[in-house]
C-alpha positions as CSV (number, residue, x, y, z in Angstrom):
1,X,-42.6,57.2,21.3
2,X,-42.8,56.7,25.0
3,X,-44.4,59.9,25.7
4,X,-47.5,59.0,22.4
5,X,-47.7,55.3,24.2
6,X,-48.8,56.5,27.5
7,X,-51.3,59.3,25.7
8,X,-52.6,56.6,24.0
9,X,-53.1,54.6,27.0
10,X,-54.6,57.2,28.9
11,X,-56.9,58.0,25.9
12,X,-58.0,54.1,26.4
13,X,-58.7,54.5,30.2
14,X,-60.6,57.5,29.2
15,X,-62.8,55.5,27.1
16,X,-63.4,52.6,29.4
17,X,-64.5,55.0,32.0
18,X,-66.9,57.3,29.4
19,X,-68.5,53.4,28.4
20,X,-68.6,52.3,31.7
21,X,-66.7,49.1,30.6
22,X,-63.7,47.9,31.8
23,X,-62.6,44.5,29.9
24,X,-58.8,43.3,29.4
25,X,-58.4,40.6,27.0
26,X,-55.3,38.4,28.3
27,X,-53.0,36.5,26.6
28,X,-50.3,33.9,28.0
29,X,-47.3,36.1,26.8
30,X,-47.9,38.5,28.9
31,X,-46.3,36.4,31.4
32,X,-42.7,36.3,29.8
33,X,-43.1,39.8,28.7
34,X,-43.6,41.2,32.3
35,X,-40.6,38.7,33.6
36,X,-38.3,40.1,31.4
37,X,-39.7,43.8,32.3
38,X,-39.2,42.3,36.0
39,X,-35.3,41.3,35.2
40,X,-34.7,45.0,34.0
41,X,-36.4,47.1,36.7
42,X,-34.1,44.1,39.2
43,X,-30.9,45.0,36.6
44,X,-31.3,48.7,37.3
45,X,-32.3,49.6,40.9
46,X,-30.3,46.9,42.3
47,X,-27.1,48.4,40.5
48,X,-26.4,45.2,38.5
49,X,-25.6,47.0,35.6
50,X,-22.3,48.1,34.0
51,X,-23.9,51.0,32.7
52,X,-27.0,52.8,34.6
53,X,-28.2,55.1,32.0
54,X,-28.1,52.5,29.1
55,X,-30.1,50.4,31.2
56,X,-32.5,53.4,32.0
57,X,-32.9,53.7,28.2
58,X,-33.8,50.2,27.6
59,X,-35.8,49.8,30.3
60,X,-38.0,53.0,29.4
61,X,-38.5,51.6,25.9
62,X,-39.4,47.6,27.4
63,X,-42.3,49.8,29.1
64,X,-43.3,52.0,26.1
65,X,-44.0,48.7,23.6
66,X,-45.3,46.5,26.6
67,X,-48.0,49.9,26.5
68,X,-48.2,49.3,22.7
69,X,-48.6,45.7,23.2
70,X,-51.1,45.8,25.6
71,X,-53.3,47.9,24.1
72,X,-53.2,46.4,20.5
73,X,-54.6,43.4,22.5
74,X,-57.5,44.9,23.4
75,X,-58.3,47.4,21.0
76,X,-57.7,44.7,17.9
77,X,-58.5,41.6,19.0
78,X,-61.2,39.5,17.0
79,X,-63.7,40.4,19.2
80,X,-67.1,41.6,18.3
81,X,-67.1,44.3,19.7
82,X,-64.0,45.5,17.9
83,X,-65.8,45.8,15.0
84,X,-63.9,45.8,11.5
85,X,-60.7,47.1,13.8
86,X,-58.3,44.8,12.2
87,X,-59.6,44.9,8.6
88,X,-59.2,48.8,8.7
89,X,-55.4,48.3,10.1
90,X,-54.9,45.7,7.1
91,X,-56.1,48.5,4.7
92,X,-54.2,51.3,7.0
93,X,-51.0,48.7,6.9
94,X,-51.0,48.5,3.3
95,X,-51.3,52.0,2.6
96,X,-48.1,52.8,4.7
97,X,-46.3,49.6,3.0
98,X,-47.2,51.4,-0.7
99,X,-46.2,55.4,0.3
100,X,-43.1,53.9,2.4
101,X,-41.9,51.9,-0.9
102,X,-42.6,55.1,-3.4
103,X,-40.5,57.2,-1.0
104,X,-37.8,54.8,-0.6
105,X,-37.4,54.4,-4.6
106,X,-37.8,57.9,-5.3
107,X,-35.0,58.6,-3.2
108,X,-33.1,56.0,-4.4
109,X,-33.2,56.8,-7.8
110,X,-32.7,60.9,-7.2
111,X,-30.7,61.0,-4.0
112,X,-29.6,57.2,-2.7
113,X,-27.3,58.7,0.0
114,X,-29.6,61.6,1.8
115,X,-32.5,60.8,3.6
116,X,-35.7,63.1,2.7
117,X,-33.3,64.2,-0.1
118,X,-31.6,66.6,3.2
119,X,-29.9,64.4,5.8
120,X,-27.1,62.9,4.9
121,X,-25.4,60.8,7.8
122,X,-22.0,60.4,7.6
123,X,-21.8,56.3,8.1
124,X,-24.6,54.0,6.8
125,X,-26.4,52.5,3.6
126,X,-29.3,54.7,3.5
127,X,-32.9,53.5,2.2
128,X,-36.0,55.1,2.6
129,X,-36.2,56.5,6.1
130,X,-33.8,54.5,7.8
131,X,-29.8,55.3,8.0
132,X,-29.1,51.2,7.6
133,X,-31.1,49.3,4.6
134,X,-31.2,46.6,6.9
135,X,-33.6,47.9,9.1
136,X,-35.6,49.2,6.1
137,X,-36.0,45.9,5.2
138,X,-37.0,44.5,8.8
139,X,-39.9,46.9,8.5
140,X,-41.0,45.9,5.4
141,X,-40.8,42.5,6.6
142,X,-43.8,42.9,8.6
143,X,-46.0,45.2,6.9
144,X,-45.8,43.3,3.2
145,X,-47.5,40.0,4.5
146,X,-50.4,41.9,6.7
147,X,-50.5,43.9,3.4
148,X,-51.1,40.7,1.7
149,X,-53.4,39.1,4.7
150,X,-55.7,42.3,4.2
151,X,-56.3,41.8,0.1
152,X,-56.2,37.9,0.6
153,X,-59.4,38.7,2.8
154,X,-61.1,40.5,0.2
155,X,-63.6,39.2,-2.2
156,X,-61.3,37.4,-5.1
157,X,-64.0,38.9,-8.0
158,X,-63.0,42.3,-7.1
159,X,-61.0,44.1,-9.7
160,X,-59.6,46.5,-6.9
161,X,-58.3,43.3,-5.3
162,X,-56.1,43.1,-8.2
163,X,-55.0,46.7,-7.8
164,X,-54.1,46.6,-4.5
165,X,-51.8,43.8,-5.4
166,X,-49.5,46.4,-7.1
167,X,-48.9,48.0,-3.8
168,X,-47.5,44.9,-2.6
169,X,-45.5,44.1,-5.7
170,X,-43.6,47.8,-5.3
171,X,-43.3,47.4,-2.1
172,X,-41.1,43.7,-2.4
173,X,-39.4,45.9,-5.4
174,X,-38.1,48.1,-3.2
175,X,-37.2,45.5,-0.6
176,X,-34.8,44.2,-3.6
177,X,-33.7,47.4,-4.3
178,X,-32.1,48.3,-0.5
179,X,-30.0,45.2,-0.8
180,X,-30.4,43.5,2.3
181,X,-29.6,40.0,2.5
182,X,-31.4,39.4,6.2
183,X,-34.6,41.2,4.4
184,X,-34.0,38.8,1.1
185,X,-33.9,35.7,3.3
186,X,-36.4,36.7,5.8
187,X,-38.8,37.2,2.9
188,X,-37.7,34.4,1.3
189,X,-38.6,32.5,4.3
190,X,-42.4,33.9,4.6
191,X,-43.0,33.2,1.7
192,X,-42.4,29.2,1.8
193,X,-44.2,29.9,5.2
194,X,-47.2,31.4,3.6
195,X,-46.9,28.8,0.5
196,X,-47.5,25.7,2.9
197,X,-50.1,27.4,4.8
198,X,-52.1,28.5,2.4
199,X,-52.0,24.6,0.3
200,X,-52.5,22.7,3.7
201,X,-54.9,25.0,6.0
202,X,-57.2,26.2,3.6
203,X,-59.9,24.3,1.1
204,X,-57.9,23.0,-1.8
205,X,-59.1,24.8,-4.5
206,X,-58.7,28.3,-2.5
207,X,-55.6,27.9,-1.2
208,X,-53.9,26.9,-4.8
209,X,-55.4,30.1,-6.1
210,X,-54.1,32.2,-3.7
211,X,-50.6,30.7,-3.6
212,X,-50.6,31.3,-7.4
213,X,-51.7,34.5,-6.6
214,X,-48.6,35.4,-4.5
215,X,-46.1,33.2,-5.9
216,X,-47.1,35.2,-9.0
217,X,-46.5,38.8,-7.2
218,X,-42.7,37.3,-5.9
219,X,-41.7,36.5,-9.5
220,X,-43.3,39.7,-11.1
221,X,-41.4,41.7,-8.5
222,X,-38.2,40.2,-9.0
223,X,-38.4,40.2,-12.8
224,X,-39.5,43.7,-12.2
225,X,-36.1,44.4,-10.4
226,X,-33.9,42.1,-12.5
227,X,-34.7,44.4,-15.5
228,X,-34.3,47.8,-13.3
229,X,-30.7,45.8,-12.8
230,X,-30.5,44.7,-16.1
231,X,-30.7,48.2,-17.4
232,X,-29.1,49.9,-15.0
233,X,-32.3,51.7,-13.1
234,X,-30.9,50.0,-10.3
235,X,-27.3,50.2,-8.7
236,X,-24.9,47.6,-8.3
237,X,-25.1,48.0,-4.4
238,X,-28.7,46.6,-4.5
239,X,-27.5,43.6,-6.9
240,X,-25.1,43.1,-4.0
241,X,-27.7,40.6,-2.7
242,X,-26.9,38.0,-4.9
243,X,-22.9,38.2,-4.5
244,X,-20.7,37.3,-2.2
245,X,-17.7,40.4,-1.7
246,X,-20.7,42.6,-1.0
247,X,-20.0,45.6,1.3
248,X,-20.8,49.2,0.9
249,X,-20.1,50.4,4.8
250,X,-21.4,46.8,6.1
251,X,-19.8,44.5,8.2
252,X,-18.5,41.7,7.0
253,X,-19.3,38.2,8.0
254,X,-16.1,37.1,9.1
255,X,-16.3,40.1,12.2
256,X,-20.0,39.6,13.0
257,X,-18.8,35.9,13.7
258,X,-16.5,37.2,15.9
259,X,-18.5,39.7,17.8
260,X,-21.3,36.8,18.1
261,X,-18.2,35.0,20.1
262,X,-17.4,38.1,22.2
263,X,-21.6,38.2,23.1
264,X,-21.0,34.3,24.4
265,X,-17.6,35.0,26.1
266,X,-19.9,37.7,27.9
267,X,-22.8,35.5,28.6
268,X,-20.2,33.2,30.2
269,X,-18.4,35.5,32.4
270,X,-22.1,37.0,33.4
271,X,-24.7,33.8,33.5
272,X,-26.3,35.6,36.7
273,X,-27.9,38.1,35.2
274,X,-25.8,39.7,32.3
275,X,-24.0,43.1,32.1
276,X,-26.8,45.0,32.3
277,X,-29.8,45.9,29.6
278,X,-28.2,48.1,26.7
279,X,-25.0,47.6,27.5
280,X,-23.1,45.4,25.3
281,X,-21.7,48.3,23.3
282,X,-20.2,49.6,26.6
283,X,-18.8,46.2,27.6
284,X,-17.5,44.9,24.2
285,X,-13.8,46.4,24.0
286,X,-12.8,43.9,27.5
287,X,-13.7,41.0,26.2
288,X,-13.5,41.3,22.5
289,X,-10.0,39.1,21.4
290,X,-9.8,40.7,17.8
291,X,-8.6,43.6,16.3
292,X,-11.2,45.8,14.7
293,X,-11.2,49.2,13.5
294,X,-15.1,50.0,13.6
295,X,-17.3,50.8,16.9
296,X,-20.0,47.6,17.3
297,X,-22.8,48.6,19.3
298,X,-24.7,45.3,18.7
299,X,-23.9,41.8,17.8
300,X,-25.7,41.6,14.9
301,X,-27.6,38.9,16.5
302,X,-31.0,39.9,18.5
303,X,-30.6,36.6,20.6
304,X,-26.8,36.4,21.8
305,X,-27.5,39.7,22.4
306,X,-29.7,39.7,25.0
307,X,-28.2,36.7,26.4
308,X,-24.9,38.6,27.2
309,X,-27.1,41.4,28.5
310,X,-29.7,39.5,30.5
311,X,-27.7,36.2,31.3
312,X,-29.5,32.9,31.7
313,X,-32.5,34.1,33.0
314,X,-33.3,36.6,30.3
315,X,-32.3,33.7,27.7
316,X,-35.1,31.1,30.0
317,X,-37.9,34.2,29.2
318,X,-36.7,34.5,25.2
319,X,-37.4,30.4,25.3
320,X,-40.5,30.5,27.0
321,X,-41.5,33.2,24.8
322,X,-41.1,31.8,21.4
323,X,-42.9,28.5,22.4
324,X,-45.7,30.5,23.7
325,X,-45.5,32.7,20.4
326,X,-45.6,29.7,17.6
327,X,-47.8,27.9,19.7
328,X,-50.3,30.7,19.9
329,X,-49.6,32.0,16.3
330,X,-50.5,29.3,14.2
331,X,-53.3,27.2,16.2
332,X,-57.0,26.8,14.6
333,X,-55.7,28.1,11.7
334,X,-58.6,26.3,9.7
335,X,-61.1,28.0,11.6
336,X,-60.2,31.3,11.4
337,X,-59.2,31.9,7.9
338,X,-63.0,32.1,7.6
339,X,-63.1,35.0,9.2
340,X,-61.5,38.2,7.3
341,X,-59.9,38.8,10.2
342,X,-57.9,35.8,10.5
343,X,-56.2,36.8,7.2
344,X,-55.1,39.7,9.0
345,X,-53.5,37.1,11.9
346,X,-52.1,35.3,9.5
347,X,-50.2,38.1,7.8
348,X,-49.0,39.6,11.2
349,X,-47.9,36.0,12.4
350,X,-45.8,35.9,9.1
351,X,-44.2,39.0,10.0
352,X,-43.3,37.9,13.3
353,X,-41.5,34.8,11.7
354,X,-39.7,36.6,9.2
355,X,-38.7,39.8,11.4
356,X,-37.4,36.6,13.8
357,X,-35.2,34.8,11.4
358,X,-33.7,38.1,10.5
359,X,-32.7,39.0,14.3
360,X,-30.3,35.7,13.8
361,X,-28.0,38.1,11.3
362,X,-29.1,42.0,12.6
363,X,-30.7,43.8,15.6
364,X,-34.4,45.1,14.2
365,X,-35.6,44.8,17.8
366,X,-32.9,47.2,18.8
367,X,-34.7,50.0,16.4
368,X,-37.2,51.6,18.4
369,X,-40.1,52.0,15.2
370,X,-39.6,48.3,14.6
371,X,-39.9,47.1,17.9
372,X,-42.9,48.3,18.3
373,X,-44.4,47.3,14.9
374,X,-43.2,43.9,16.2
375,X,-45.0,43.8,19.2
376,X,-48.5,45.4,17.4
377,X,-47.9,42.3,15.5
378,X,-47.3,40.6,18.1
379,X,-50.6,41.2,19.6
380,X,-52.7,40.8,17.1
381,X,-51.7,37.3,16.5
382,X,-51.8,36.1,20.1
383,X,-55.0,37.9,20.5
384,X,-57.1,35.7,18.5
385,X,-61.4,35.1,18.0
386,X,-61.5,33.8,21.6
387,X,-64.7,32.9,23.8
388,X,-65.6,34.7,26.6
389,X,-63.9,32.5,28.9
390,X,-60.6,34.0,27.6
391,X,-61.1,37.2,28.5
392,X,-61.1,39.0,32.1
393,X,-64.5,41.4,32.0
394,X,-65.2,43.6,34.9
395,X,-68.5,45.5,34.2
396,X,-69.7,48.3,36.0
397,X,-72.9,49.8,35.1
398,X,-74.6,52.8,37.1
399,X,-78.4,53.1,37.6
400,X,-79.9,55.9,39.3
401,X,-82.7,53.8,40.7
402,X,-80.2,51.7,42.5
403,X,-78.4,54.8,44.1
404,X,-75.2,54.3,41.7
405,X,-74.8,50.9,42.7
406,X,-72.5,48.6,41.1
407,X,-72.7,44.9,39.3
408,X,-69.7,43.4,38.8
C-alpha cells in the first residue's frame, strides 16, 4: 500500500508537470495530521520508543495515508476543474460496496470459516475478506452511505435509481449477517445522522422523501435478514447481535474494560509522549493487573489507544482534530446539497461519523485498508466547493516568445 501511494503520487507530479499546473488545494487538517506525523518521526529517531521497529511500521503507514489523503484532496475536491471526479467515485464506491457484499454472503452461506473459500486462519470470525467481522463491518460503514450519497444525487424519476437501491439494501444485509455489534451501532448511528439531516438541511418536501426512501431500505434489509434468521439461511452467530452471551472467539466486554484501564494506567505512567507508536501490544503484559489467557494487541478502543502510545500530546492533536473535522464536515450543508457532489460529501462525512463511534469499542484505524478508506473520506469531506481564495495556485506557463519565461 505504501509502495502504490507513492506511484500514485508520483503519477500526480507527473501530471502537474505535463499541464504545466501546479495547484494544491489546502485544508485546515492538514495541520493536526502533519503534528501527529511530527510526534512519530520525534518518537522514533529520538529513541522514545519501547519498541523501534513497531514504531517504524506505524510511522511508514502515517506517511502512506497522509499520501492518500493528500492527494484525494486535490484530485476530488468540488472543484471545476475536477470534473464529475466525485460522482464517478460515488458510482465506483457503490459498485465495490455491492461485489464486496455478494462475496461476503456467498462465502457465508458455502464456506463461513475460509476466506476466498482457501484460507482458513486459525483464530478469528471470518466475513468476507477480513479475518475479524468487525473490521468487515468498519468497511462497510463507510462505503454504504457514499453508496447512498451517490444515488440520493441522481434524478429521483429514474427507474435505475431504484435499482441501484438494491445494492445498498444487500450490502446492510450482509452487514447484519457478520454480526458485529460496533458495525450494528455505528450504522445505527448514521442513520439517525442522515435522518435529521436530510428533514432539517434540505427543502421539506425533498428531504421527507428521501428519508422515506432510506428509512425504507433499513427496514427492508432487516426484514430481509430477520427471515434469513427466521429460517435458518442465517446462523445463530450473526443473530448474536441482538443477545447478550454472544462470543464466537470475541472478547468479552468485561476484558476489553480492563484492557481500556491498562491503556490509561499507560497514558499515566507515559503523559510525555507515550510508549512509542505501535507499541501497546509490546507494553501491555507490565502494566496489565488481570489475568488473561489471550494475546491483546489493541485496546479495542482507537482513542485510549493512541493516548497510551502518543501521551498528551498525541491526545491534544486527536482533539484538535475532531473539532476541525465536524466543524469542516457539516458546514453550508444547505448549499451544497445542490450540487450532486455534495451528496457525495455528505455520504463520506457519514462514514467518518460512524467509522468514529465504532473506534470507541474496536481498532478499524489500526487495519491498514480501512485507514486509508477513512482518510479518502476524510478528504473528500474537508475538501469542499471552495472559492479560489481557499486554494494555494502556483501557475507556470511557458511561451516561446518570452524565452520560457515564467508567470507565477
Amino acid at each position: 500500500m505504501t509502495a502504490s501511494a507513492f506511484l500514485a503520487l508520483i503519477l500526480w507530479a507527473l501530471g502537474c508537470a505535463q499541464r504545466g499546473v501546479l495547484k494544491i488545494a489546502w485544508s485546515p487538517l492538514y495541520w493536526p495530521f502533519l503534528a501527529f506525523l511530527l510526534l512519530a518521526v520525534v518518537q522514533f529517531f529520538a529513541g522514545l520508543t519501547i519498541d523501534r521497529l513497531a514504531t517504524r511500521e506505524s510511522l511508514l503507514k502515517i506517511v502512506a495515508d497522509l499520501v492518500f489523503f493528500f492527494l484525494a484532496g486535490q484530485l476530488l475536491n468540488a472543484q471545476p476543474e475536477n470534473g464529475n471526479a466525485l460522482g464517478r467515485l460515488g458510482l465506483v464506491v457503490m459498485l465495490l460496496a455491492f461485489a464486496l457484499s455478494v462475496l461476503a454472503l456467498a462465502q457465508f452461506f458455502t464456506s463461513p470459516h475460509a476466506i476466498y473459500w482457501r484460507v482458513k486462519p486459525a483464530v478469528g470470525w471470518v466475513f468476507g475478506p477480513y479475518v475479524n467481522h468487525n473490521h468487515y463491518g468498519g468497511l462497510m460503514e463507510m462505503l454504504i452511505p457514499v453508496s447512498a450519497g451517490y444515488i440520493l444525487s441522481r434524478p429521483s424519476h429514474t427507474l435505475p435509481r431504484l435499482l441501484l437501491w438494491v445494492a445498498v439494501v444487500l450490502a446492510l444485509i450482509s452487514v447484519w449477517a457478520c454480526g458485529s455489534r460496533g458495525a450494528s451501532a455505528a450504522m445505527l448511528a448514521e442513520g439517525l445522522l442522515l435522518g435529521v439531516i436530510l428533514m432539517w438541511k434540505r427543502p421539506q418536501a425533498v428531504g421527507r422523501r428521501a428519508l422515506f426512501f432510506v428509512a425504507g431500505i433499513v427496514a427492508i434489509s432487516a426484514g430481509v435478514f430477520a427471515w434469513m434468521v427466521d429460517t435458518g439461511r442465517a446462523s445463530n452467530r450473526s443473530w448474536s447481535i441482538l443477545t447478550t452471551d454472544a462470543s464466537f472467539l470475541e472478547a468479552k466486554l468485561a476484558g476489553r474494560i480492563q484492557v481500556g484501564k491498562t491503556a490509561i494506567r499507560i497514558a499515566k505512567r507515559h503523559p510525555g509522549i507515550g510508549v512509542g507508536l505501535g507499541c501497546f501490544e509490546y507494553v501491555f503484559p507490565q502494566y496489565t493487573t488481570f489475568t488473561t489467557d489471550m494475546h491483546w494487541t489493541h485496546v479495542h478502543d482507537d482513542y485510549l489507544e493512541i493516548v497510551a502510545e502518543t501521551g498528551l500530546p498525541g491526545g491534544l492533536v486527536l482533539v484538535v482534530a475532531l473539532l476541525f473535522f465536524f466543524r469542516l464536515a457539516f458546514r453550508h450543508l444547505g448549499e451544497r446539497l445542490r450540487h450532486e457532489s455534495g451528496w457525495i460529501q455528505l455520504g463520506a462525512a457519514v462514514g467518518c461519523v460512524g467509522l468514529l463511534v465504532h473506534s470507541f469499542v474496536d481498532f478499524n484505524l489500526r487495519i491498514p485498508a480501512n485507514a486509508a478508506w477513512f482518510v479518502v473520506c476524510l478528504a473528500i469531506v474537508v475538501h469542499p466547493r471552495s472559492s479560489p481564495g481557499n486554494i494555494r495556485k502556483v501557475v507556470r506557463v511557458s511561451n516561446p516568445e518570452r524565452n520560457g519565461g515564467f508567470l507565477t
